[in-house]
N, CA, C and O of each residue as an XYZ file, in Angstrom:
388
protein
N     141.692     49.277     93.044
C     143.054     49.188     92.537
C     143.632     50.602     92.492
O     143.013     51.558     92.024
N     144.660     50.658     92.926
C     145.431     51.895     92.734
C     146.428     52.288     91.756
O     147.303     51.436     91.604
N     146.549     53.351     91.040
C     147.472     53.994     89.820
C     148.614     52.844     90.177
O     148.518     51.928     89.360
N     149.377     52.676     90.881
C     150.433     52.182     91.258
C     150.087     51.037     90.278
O     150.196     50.997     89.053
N     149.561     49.955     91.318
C     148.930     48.309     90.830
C     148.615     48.579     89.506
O     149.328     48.001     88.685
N     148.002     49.086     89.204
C     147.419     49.443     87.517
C     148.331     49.282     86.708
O     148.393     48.337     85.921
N     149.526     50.610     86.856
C     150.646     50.500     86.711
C     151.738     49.360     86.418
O     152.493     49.207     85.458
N     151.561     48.666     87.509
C     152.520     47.613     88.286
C     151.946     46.452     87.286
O     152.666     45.485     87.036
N     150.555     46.569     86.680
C     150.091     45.465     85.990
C     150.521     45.508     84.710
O     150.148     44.396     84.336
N     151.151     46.109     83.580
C     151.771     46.429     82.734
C     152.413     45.382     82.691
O     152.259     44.512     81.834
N     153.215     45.349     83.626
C     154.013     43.745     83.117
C     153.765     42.269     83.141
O     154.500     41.296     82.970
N     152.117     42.462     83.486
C     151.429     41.051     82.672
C     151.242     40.769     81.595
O     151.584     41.565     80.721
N     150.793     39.860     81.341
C     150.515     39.385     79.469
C     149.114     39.840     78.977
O     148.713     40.015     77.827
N     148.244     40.036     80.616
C     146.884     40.188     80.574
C     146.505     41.122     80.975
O     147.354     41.740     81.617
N     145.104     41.797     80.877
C     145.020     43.331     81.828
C     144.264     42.404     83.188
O     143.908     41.225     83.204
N     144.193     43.457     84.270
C     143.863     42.466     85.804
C     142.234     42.193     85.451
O     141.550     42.889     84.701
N     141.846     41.128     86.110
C     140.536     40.908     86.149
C     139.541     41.960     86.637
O     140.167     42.755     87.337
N     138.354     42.267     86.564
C     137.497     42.795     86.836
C     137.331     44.180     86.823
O     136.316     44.756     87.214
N     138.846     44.988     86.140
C     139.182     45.489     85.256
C     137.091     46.848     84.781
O     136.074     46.188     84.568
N     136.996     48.194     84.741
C     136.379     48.124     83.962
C     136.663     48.287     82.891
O     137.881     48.134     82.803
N     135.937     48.688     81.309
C     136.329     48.521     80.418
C     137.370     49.727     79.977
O     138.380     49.684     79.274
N     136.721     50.829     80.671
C     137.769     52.246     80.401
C     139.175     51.782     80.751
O     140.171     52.133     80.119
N     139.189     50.896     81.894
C     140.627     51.244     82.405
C     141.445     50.122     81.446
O     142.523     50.415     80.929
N     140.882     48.951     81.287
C     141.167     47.807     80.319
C     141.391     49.048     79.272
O     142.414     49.657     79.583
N     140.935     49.436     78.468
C     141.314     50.051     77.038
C     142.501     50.579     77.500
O     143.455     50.030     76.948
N     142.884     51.596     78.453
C     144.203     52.088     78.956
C     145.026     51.243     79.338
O     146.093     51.847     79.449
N     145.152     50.245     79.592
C     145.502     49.726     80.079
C     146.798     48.659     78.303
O     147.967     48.322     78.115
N     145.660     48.626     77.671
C     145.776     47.707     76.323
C     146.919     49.555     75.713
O     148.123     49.545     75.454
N     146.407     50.259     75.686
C     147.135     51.563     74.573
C     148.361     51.689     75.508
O     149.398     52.085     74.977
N     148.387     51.287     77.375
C     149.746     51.437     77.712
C     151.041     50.681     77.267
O     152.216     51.041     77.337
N     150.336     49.225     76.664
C     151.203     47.909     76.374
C     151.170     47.989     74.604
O     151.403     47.099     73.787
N     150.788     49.414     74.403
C     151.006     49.933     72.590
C     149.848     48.967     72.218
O     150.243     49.064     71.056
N     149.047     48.332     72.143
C     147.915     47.872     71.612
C     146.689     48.742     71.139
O     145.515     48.521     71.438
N     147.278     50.030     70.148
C     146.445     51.482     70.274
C     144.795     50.458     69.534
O     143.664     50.534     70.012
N     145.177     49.687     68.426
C     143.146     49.195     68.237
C     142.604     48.694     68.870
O     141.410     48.980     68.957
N     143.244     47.498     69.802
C     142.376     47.227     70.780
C     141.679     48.497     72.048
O     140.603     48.396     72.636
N     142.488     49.395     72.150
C     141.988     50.357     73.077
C     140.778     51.113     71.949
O     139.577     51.265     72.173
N     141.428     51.445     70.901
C     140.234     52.242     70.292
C     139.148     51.051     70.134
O     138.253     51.490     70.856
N     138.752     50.012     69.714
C     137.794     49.495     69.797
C     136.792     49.499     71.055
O     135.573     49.333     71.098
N     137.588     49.709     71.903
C     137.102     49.597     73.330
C     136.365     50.932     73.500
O     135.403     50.923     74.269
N     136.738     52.249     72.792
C     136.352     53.625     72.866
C     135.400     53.558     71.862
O     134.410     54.239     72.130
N     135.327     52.693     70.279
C     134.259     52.755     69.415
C     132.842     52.223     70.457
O     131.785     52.852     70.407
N     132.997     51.122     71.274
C     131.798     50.171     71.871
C     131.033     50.577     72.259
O     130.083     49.831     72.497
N     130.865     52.635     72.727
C     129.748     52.852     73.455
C     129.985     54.529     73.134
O     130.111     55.485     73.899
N     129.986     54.415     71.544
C     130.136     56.008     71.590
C     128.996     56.469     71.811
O     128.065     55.682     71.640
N     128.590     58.231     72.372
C     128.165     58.664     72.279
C     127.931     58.784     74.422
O     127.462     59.687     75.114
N     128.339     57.841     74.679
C     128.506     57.910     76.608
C     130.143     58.625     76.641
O     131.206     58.168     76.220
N     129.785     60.086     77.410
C     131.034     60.790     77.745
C     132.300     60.171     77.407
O     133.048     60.269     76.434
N     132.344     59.166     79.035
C     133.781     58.905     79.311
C     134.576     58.016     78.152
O     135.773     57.734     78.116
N     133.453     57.648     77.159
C     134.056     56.163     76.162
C     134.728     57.723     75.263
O     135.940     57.758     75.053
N     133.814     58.945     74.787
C     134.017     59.832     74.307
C     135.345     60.482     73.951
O     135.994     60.779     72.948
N     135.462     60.588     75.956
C     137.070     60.807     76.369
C     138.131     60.247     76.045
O     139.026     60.926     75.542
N     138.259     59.189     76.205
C     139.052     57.862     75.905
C     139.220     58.252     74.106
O     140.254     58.727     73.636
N     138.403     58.043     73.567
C     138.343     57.933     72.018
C     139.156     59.793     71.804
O     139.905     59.944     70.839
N     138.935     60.845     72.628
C     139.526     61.903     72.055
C     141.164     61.766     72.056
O     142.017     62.082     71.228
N     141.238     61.003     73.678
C     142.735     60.635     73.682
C     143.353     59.944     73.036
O     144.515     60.220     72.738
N     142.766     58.890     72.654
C     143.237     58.193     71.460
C     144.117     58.624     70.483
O     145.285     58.293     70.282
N     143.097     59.741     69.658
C     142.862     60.243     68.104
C     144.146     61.205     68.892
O     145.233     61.054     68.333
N     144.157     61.803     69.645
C     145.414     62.764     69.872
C     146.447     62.176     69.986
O     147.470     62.742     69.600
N     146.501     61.219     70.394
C     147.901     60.283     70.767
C     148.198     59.702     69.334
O     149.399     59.540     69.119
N     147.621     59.468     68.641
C     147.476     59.306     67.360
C     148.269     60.120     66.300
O     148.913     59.900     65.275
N     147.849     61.293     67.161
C     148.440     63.283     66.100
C     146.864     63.331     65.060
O     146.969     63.962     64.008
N     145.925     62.890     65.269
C     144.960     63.048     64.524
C     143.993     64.166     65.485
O     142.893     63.957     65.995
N     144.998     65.642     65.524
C     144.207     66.580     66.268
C     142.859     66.924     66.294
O     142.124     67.259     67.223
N     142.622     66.743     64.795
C     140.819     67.244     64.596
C     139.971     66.526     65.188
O     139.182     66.880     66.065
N     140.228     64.618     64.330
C     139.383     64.031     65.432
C     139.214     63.926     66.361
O     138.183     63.441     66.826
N     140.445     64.466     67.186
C     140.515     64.348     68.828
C     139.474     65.718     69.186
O     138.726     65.749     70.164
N     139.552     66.350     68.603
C     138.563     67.836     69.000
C     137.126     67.368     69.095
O     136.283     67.501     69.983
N     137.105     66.806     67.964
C     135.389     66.174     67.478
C     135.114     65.379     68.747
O     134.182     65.838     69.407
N     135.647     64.400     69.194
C     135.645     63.373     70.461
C     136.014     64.372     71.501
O     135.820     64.102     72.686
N     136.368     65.151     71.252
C     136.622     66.040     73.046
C     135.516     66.966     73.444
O     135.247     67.293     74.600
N     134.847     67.389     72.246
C     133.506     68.595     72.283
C     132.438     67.303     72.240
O     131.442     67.719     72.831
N     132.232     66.134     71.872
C     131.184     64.984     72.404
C     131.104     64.695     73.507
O     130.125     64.090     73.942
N     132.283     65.114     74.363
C     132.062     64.010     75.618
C     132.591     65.361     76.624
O     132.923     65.454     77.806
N     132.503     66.096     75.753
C     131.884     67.811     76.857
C     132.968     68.419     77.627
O     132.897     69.025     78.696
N     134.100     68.121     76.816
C     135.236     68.409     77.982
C     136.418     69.459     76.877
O     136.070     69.325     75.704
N     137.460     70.258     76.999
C     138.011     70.493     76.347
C     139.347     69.825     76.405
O     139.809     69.027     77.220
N     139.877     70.400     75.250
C     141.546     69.259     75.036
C     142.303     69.417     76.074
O     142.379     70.537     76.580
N     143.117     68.185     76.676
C     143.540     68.147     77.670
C     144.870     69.333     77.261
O     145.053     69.506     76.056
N     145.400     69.800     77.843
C     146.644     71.029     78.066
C     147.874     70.492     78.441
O     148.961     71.069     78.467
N     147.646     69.494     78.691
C     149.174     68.621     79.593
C     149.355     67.703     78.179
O     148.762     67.732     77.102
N     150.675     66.717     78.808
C     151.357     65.625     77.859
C     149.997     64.477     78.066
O     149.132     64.125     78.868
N     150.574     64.202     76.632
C     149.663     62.514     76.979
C     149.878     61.593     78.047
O     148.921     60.941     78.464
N     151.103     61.448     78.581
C     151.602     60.847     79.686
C     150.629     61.772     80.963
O     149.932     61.066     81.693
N     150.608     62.942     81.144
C     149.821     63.234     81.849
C     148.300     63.084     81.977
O     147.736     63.059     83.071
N     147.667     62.986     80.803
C     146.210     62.975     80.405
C     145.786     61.269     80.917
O     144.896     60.996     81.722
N     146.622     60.339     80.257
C     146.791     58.849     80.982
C     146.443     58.702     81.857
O     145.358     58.177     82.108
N     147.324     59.157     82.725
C     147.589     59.571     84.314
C     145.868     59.369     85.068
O     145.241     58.458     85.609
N     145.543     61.352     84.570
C     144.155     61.702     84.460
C     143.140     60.425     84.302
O     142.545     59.846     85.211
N     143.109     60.183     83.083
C     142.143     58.968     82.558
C     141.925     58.102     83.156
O     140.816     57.582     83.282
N     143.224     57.664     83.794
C     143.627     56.174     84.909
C     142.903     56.158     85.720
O     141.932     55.410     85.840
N     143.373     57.249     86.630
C     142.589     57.684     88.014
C     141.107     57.844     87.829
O     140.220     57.403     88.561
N     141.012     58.405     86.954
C     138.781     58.660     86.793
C     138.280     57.349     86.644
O     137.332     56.931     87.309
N     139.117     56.421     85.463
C     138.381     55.195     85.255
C     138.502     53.560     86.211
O     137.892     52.493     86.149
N     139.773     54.171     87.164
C     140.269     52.678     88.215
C     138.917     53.052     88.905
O     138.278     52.013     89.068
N     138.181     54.237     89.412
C     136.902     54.568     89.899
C     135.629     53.946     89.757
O     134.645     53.754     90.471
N     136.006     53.681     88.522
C     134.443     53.396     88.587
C     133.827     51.436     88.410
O     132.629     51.159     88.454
């Protein structure tokens, strides 16, 4: 699936099938459903990319600290761009896998 389609899926009721779970959680925080995405980031803490997800969260949130705590777990530093950009980022790593 491509950013586009991903994208383009926003205006379902549902996220697309087969979906993995990273991109499903983004997918749920794009359609403002921020607990269902964080639940999706609680399910496997302590694995990087769920890590990632959960730092973006807590920042999108304005809960800077926790986002630090979740950004130094999953080994990466705070993203430098807008959240709209970091999304973006997130999208593309997780339609991957």
């Amino acid at each position: 699936m491509t950013l586009q389609d991903f994208t383009d899926s926003l205006s379902e009721a549902r996220p697309p099938a087969g979906l993995h779970p990273l991109a499903t959680a983004l997918w749920y925080d794009a359609k403002g459903d921020w607990n269902q995405a964080h639940e999706i980031a609680q399910s496997r803490e302590g694995t990087r990319d769920y890590d990632h997800l959960h730092a973006y969260l807590h920042r999108k949130e304005g809960d800077q600290w926790n986002a630090g705590y979740w950004y130094r777990l999953a080994g990466t530093t705070v993203f430098a761009g807008t959240l709209d950009e970091e999304w973006n980022v997130l999208a593309e790593t997780f339609l991957k896998k």
